[in-house]
C-alpha positions as CSV (number, residue, x, y, z in Angstrom):
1,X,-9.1,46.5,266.6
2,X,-12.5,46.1,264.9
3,X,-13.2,49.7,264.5
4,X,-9.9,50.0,263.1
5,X,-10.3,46.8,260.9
6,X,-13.4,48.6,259.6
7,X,-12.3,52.1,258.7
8,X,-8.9,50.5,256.5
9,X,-11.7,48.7,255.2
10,X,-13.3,51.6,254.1
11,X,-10.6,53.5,253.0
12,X,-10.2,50.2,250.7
13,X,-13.4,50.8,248.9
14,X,-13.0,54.0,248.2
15,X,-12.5,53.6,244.4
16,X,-15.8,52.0,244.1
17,X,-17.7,54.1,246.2
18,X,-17.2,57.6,244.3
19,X,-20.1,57.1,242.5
20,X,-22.5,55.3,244.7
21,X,-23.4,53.1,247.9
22,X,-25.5,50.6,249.1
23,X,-26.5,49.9,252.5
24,X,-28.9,47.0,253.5
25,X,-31.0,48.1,256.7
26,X,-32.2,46.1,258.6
27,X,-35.4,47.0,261.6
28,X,-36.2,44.6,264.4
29,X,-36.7,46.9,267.5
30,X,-40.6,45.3,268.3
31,X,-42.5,43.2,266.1
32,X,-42.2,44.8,263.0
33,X,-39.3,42.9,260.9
34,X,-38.2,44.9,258.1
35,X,-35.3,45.7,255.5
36,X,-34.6,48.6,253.2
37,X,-31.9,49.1,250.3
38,X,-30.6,52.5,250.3
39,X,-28.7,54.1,247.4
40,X,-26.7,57.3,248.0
41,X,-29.3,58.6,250.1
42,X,-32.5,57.5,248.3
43,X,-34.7,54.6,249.3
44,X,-34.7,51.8,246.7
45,X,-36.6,49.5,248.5
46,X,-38.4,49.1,251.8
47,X,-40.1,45.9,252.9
48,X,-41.7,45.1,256.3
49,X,-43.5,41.8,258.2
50,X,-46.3,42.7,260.5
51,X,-46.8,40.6,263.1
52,X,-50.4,39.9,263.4
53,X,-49.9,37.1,266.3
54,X,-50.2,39.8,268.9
55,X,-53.3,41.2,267.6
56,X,-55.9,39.5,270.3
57,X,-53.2,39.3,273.0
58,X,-53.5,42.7,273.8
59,X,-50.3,43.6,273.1
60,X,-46.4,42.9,272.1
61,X,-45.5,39.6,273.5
62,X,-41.7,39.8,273.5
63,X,-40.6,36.1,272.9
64,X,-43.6,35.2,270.3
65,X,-42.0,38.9,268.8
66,X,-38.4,37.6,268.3
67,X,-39.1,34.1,267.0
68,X,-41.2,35.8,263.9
69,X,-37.9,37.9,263.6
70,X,-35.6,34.5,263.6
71,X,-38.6,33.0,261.0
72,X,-38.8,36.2,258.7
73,X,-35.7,38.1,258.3
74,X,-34.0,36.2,255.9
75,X,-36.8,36.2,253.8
76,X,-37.8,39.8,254.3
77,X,-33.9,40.7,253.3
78,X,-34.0,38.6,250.5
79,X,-36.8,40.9,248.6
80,X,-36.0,44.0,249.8
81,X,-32.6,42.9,247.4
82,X,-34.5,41.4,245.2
83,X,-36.9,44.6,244.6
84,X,-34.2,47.1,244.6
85,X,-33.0,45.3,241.5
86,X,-29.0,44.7,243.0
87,X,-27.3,41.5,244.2
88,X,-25.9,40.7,247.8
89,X,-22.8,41.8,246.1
90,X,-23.2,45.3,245.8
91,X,-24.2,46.0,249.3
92,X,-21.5,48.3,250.9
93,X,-22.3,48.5,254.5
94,X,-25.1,47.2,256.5
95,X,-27.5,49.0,259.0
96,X,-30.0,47.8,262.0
97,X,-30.9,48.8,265.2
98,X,-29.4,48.9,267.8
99,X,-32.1,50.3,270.3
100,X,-34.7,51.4,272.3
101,X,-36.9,48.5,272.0
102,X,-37.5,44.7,273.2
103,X,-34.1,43.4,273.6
104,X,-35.1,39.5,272.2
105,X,-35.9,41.7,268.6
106,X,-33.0,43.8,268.7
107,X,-30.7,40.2,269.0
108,X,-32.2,39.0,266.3
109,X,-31.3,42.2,264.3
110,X,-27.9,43.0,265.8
111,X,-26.6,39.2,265.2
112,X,-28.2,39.1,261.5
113,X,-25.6,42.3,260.7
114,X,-23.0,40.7,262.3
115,X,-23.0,37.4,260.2
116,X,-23.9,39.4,256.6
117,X,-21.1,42.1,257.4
118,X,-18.6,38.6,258.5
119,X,-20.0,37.1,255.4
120,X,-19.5,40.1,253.1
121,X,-16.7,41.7,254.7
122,X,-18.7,44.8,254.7
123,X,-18.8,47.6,257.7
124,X,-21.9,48.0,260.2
125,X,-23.6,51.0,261.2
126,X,-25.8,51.3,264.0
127,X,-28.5,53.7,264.4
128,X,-30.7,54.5,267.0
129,X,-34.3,53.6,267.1
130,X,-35.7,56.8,267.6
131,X,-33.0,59.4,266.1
132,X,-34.6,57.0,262.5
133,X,-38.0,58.4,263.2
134,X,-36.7,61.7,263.5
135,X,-34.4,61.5,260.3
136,X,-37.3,59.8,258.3
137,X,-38.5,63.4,256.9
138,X,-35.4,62.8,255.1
139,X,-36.6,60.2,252.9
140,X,-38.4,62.1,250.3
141,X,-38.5,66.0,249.2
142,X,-39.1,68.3,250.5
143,X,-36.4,67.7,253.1
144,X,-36.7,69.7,256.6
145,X,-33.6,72.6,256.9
146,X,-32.3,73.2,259.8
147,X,-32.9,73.9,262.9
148,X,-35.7,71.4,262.9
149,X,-38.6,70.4,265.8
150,X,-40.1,67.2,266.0
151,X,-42.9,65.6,267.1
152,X,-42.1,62.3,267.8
153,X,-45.5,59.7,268.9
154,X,-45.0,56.0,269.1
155,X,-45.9,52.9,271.0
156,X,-43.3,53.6,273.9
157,X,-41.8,57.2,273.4
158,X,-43.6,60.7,273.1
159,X,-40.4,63.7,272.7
160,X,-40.3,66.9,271.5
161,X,-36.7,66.6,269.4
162,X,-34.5,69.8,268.8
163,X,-32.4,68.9,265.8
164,X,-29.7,71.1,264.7
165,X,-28.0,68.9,261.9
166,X,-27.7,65.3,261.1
167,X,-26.1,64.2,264.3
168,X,-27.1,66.9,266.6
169,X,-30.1,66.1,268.7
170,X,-31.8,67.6,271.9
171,X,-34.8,66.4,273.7
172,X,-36.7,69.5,275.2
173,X,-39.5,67.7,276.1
174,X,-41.1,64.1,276.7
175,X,-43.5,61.9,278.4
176,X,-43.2,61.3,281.9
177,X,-44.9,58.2,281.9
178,X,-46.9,56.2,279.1
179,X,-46.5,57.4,275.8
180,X,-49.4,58.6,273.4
181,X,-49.3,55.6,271.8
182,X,-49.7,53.6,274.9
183,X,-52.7,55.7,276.0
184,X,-54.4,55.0,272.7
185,X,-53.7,51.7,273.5
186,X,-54.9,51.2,276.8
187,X,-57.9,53.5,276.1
188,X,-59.0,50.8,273.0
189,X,-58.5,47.9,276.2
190,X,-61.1,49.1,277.7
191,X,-63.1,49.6,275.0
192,X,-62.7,46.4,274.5
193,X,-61.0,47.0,270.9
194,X,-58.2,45.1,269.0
195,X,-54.4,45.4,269.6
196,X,-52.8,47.9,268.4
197,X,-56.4,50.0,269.2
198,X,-54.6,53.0,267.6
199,X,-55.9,53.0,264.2
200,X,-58.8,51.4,264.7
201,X,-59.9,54.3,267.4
202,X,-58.9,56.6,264.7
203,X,-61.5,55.4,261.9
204,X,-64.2,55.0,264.6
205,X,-63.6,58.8,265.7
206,X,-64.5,59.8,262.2
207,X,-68.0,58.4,262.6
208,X,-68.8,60.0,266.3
209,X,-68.4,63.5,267.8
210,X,-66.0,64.5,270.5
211,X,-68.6,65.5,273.2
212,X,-67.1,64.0,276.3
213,X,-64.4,66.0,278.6
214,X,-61.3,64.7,279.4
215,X,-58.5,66.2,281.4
216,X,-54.9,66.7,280.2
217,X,-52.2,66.9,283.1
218,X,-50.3,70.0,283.5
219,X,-46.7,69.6,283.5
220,X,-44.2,72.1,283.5
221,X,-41.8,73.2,280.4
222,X,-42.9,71.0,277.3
223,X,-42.9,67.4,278.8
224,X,-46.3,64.9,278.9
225,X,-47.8,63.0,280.8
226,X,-50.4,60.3,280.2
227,X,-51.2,58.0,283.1
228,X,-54.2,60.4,284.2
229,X,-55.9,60.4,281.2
230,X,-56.2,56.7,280.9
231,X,-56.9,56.7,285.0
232,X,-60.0,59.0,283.6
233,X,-61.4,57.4,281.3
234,X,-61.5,54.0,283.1
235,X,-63.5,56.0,286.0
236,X,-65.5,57.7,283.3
237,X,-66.8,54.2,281.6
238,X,-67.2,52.7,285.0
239,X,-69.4,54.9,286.1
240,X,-71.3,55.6,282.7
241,X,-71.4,51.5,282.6
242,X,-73.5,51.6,285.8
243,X,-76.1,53.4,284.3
244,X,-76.2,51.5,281.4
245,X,-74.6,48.7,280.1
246,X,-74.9,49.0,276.6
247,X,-72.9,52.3,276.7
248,X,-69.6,51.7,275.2
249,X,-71.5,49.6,272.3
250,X,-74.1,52.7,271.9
251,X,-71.5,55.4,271.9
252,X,-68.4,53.7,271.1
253,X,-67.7,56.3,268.0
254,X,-68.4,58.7,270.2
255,X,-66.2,57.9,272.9
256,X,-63.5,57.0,270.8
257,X,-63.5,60.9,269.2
258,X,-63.3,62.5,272.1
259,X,-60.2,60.6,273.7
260,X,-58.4,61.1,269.9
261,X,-59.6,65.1,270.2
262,X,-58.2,64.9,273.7
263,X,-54.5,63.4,272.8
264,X,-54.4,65.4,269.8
265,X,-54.7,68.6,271.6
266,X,-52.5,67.5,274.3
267,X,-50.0,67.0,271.8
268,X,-50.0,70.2,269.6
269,X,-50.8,72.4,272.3
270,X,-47.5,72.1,273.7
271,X,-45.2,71.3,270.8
272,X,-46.8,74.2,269.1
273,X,-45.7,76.6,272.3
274,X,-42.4,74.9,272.3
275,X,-41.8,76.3,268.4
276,X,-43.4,79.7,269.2
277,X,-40.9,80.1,272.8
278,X,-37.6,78.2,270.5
279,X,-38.8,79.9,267.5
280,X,-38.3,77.6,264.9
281,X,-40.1,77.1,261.6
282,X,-39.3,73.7,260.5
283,X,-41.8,71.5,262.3
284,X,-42.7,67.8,262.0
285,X,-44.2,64.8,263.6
286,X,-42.8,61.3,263.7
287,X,-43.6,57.9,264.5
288,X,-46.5,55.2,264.6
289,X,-48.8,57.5,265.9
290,X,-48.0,60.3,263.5
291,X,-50.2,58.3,261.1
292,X,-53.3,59.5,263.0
293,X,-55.9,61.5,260.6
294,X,-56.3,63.6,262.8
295,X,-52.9,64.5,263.8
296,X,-52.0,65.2,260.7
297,X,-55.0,67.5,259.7
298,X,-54.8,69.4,262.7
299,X,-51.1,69.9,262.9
300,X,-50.8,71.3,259.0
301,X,-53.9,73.1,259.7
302,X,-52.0,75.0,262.7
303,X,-48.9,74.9,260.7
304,X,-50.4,77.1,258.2
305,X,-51.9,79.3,260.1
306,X,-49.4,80.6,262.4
307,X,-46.3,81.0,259.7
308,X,-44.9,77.7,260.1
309,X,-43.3,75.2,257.2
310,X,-44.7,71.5,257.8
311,X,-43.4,68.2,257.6
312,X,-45.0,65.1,257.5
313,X,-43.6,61.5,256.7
314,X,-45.3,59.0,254.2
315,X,-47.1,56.5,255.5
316,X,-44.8,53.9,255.1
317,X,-41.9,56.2,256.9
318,X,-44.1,57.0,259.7
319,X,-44.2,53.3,261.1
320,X,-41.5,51.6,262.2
321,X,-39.7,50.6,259.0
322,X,-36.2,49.9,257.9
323,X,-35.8,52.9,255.1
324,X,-35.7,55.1,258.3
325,X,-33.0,53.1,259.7
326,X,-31.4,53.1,256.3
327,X,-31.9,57.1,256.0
328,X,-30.0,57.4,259.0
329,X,-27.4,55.2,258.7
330,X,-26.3,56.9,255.4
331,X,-24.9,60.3,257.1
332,X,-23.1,58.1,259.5
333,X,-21.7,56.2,256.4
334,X,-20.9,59.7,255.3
335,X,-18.4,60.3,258.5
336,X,-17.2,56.5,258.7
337,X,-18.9,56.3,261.9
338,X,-18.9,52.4,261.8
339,X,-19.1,49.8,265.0
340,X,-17.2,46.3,265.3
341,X,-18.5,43.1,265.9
342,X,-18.3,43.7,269.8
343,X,-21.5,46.0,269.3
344,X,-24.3,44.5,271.6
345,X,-28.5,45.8,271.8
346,X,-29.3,48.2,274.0
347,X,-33.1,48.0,275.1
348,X,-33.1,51.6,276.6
349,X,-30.6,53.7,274.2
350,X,-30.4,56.8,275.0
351,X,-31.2,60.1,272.2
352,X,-27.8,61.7,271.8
């Protein structure tokens, strides 16, 4: 009955809706909270709370994560309205996630859209987590034509994403254990670097040279694999450690290059040999770990010199971030494709 409820309620709003739309989107999949304001398409806003409480824990704690959500999403909704220059009025559907992620976030999220839409009579659209990093080239121009490949790098998922149009999505190839994210991460543990070690390993490796070897697992077709990498390392500064115990803090921006030239490579090698064997031209990356310097660099540097047409998101899109949810949502709210108030999170939602 709520589907139903919601699609006469569309077809109600019809009228006011030739011209333009509004959708509030809301992001809570980790411990980023975030809200966006989307108007026919275009991003009018996009706000996000970082959660620094995690920073010297050594990573996400879920239940510190979904308290800040509870604290900060009223507030963080409040501006994104407030800086898109509308009222609570002229919102005409809501968005959020409804997975992957930590399921005490994604509550906090899912049951935030559930009041506002209750409260507004409004519809909700729910958009997976990772299909939004994907769809996040479309927040700007140049937009991506179809068929597209891409990249996608965070915390938790590494895929290689076949996308034939809006709602059409194939993974051909992904991590079989940690993520590239995670083995930035864990790599910056044992350097004894700050949560999320990501970006900070990135501006160290532009001071140092990659001049230590590391081995990337073969795997077969275009999937990854991680765990051996950080399983090196660790047995690499062990045994350097022995020799000398000031070696991490005498060689630290050395280090820290060659394990970002080592992911790197890993990366492109095979994404690049999954566009040359598929042989499409559209190519982008995605995700947290997109924002890498030196992903980006080396990826339009390949890009341009084997005939292929690049995509990269801004900064702000790359991240997790509720414009990407919004993005998203807004070719679902082009085919009604709504959800009641029975929706629930999923923590492990599949790619479809």
């Amino acid at each position: 009955m709520g589907g139903i409820h919601f699609v006469k309620l569309f077809l109600c709003k019809v009228f006011k809706l030739e011209k333009h739309n509004h959708i509030l989107a809301i992001e809570s999949s980790c411990d980023d909270t975030s809200a966006a304001i989307i108007k026919d398409g275009a991003v009018l806003s996009n706000l996000t709370f970082n959660q620094s409480i995690h920073k010297h824990l050594g990573g996400v704690v879920p239940e510190l994560a979904s308290r800040a959500h509870m604290e900060k999403i009223y507030t963080i909704v409040d501006l994104a309205i407030k800086e898109a220059g509308i009222s609570k009025d002229d919102i005409d559907a809501i968005a959020f996630t409804r997975g992957p992620g930590l399921l005490g976030s994604l509550i906090v999220g899912v049951n935030f859209a559930k009041g506002f839409s209750l409260a507004k009579n409004i519809p909700m659209i729910e958009v997976n987590h990772m299909k939004a990093h994907v769809l996040a080239h479309w927040s700007e121009d140049p937009k991506p034509d179809f068929p597209f490949l891409c990249l996608t790098v965070s915390g938790g998922h590494t895929q290689i994403v076949l996308v034939s149009d809006y709602d059409q999505f194939k993974i051909i190839g992904e991590t079989k254990d940690d993520a590239a994210g995670e083995a930035f991460d864990k790599s910056g543990k044992l350097l004894g670097l700050d949560y999320p070690a990501g970006p900070v390993i990135d501006k160290l490796a532009q001071e140092g040279e990659a001049i230590y070897q590391f081995p990337k697992s073969k795997m077969q077709n275009f999937d990854y694999s991680f765990s051996g990498l950080k399983t090196s390392i660790m047995y690499f500064l062990r045994r350097e450690l022995k020799n000398d115990d000031q070696f991490i803090a005498d060689n630290l921006a050395n280090i820290c290059a060659s394990i970002q030239q080592t992911i790197v490579d890993y990366l492109l090698d095979i994404f690049f040999r999954a566009a040359n064997q598929l042989g499409v031209k559209n190519l982008g990356i995605a995700g947290g770990v997109s924002a890498n310097s030196e992903l980006r660099m080396k990826f339009q540097k390949m890009c341009k010199e084997n005939g292929y047409i690049p995509h990269i998101p801004a900064f702000q899109y790359c991240t997790d971030n509720a414009a990407m949810i919004g993005i998203t949502a807004y070719y679902q709210f082009l085919k009604n494709d709504f959800v009641d108030h029975s929706v629930y999170p999923m923590a492990r939602m599949p790619l479809k």
